[in-house]
C-alpha positions in Angstrom: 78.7 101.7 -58.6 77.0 101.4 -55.2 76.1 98.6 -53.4 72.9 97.6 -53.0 71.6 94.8 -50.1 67.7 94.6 -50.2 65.9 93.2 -47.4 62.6 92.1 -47.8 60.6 91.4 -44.8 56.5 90.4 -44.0 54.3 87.7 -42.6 54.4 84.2 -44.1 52.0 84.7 -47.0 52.5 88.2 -47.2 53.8 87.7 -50.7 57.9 88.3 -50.4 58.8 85.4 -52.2 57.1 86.5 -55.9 58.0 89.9 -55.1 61.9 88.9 -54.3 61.9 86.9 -57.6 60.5 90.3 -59.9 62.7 93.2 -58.2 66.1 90.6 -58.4 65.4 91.0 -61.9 64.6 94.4 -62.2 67.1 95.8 -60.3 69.9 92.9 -61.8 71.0 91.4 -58.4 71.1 87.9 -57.5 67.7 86.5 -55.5 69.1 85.0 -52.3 67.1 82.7 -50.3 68.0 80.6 -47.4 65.4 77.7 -48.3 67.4 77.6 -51.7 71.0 77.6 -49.8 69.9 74.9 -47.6 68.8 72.9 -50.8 72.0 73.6 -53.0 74.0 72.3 -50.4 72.2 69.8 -49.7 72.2 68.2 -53.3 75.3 69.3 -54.4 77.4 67.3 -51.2 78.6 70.3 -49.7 80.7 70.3 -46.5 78.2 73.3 -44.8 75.1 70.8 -46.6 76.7 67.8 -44.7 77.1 69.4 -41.7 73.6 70.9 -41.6 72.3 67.6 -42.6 73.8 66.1 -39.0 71.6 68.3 -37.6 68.4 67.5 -39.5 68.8 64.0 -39.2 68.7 64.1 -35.5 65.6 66.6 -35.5 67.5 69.3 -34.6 67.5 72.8 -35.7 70.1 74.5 -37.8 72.0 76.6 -35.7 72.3 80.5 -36.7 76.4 79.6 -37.1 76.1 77.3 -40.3 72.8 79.4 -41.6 74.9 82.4 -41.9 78.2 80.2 -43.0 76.1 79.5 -45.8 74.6 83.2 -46.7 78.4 84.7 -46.4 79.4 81.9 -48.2 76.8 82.8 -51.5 77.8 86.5 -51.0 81.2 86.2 -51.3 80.6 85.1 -54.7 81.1 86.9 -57.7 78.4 87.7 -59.2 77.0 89.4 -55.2 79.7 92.0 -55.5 77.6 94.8 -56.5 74.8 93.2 -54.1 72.4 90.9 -53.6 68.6 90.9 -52.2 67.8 88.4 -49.3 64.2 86.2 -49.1 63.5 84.8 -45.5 67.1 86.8 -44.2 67.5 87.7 -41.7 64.3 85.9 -39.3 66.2 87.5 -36.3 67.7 90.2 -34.3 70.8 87.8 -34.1 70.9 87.0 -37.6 70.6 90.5 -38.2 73.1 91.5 -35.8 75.4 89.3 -37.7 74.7 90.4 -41.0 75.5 94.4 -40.2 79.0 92.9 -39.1 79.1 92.0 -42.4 78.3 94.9 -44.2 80.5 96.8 -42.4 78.5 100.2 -42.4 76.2 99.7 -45.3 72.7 100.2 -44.6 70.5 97.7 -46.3 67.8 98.8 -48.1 64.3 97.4 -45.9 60.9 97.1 -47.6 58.1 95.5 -45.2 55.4 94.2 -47.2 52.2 94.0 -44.9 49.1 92.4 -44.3 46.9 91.7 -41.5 46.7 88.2 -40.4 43.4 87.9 -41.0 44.3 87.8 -44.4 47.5 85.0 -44.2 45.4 81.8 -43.9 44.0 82.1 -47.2 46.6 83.2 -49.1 49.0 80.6 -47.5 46.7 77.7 -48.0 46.1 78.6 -51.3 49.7 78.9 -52.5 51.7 76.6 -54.8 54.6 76.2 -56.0 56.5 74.8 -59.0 58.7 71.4 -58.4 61.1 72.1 -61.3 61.9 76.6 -61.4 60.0 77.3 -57.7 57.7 80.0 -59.0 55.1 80.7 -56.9 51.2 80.8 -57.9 48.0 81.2 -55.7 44.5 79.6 -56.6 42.5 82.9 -56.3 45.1 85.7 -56.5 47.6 84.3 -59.0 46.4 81.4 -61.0 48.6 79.3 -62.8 46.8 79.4 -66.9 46.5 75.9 -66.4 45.6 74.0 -63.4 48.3 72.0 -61.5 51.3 73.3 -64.0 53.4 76.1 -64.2 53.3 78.9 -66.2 57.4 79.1 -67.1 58.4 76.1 -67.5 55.4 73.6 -67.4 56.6 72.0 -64.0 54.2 70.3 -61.7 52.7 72.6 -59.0 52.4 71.1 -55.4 51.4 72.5 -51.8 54.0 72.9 -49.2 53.7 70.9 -46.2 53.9 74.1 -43.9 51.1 75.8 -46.0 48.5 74.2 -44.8 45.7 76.1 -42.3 46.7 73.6 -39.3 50.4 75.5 -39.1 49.3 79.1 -40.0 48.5 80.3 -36.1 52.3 79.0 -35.5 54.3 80.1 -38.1 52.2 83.7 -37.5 53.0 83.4 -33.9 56.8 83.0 -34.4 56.7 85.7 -36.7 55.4 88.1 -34.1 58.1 87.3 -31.9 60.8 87.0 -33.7 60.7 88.5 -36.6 58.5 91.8 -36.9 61.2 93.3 -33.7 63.4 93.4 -37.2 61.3 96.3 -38.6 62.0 98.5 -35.0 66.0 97.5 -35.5 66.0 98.6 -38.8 63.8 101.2 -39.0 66.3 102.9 -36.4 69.4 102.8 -38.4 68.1 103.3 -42.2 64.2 103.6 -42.3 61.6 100.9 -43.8 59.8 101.4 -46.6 55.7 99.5 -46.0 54.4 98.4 -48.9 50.5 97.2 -48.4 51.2 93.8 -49.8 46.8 93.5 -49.8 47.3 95.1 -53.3 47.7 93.1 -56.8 51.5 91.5 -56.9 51.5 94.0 -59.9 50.8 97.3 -57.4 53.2 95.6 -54.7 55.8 95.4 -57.3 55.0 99.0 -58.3 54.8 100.1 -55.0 58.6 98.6 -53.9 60.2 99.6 -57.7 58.7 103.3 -56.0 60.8 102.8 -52.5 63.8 101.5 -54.2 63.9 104.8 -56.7 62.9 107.1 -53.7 65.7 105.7 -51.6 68.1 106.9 -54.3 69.2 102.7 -54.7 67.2 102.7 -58.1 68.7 104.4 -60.6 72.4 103.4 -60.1 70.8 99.2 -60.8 68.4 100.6 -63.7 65.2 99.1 -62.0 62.4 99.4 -64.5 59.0 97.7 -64.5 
């Protein structure tokens, strides 16, 4: 069986994180995110937690070194041997650079899921997300069936500190500069598929399933919908 590595990249807001969550599960791979690394080690006492705790504690930033100590770390695991996708991996040409070391000529398979910043504030202010599973809802275009709890598994929904309007311009800013130059890297070694991430989550699923199965990555990981 092939490998598979899926990329998703987009804006904050843009939607990767509900989308990552649906195609891990349709295609079978584990959902890799770094926010969720950083919190396993953290809780569970790790020595790459401990060490990036140092750093936090003083204010400081993470440096790339232990962020990608921890992603080769997960992907050396077992159940990442026939691949993996990544949520909010890589954020940089660096990290990226770092990453195709590590794939050793595989080409990831890279779906950009767009929308204009004019439309970010809202969906970013309006997002939520669960305290117990982290499923993600959105007031007006994913409502949880009942106010304030989630749909799964009945856990309390809260709003992120960095959703609020007052950070958008910044967050949208950094993107611009250090992100989006990952859709030029990659789209010169493998392609990018754009998806118009504006659509229903249910048409953006459709829409990546679609890039998956045209990129010949679908069939061999059974993706259905």
């Amino acid at each position: 069986m092939s490998k598979t590595v899926l990329i998703l990249l987009g804006a904050p807001g843009a939607g990767k994180g509900t989308q990552a969550a649906r195609l891990a599960q349709a295609l079978g791979l584990p959902h890799i995110s770094t926010g969720d690394l950083f919190r396993a080690n953290l809780a569970g006492g790790t020595s790459l937690g401990d060490r990036a705790r140092s750093f936090m504690d003083q204010g400081e930033l993470v440096p790339d070194e232990l962020v990608l100590e921890m992603l080769f770390d997960r992907v050396a695991q077992e159940d990442c041997q026939s691949g993996y996708l990544l949520d909010g991996f890589p954020r940089t040409i660096a990290q990226a650079e770092a990453l195709e070391a590590r794939l050793e000529g595989l080409v990831p398979m890279v779906i950009d899921i767009q929308v204009p910043d004019s439309d970010i504030e809202q969906r970013i202010v309006g997002r939520r997300m669960c305290k117990e599973c982290g499923a993600i809802f959105h007031l007006t275009f994913n409502a949880p069936a009942q106010e304030g709890v989630c749909n799964a598994c009945s856990g309390a929904l809260y709003q992120r500190k960095d959703d609020t309007a007052e950070v958008v311009r910044t967050r949208l800013e950094e993107y611009h500069q250090k992100t989006a130059p990952l859709i030029a890297f990659y789209s010169e070694r493998g392609g990018v598929s754009a998806v118009d991430g504006r659509q229903q989550p249910d048409l953006v699923f459709e829409a990546c399933v679609a890039s998956i199965q045209g990129s010949g990555h679908g069939s061999s990981h059974g993706v259905n919908s």
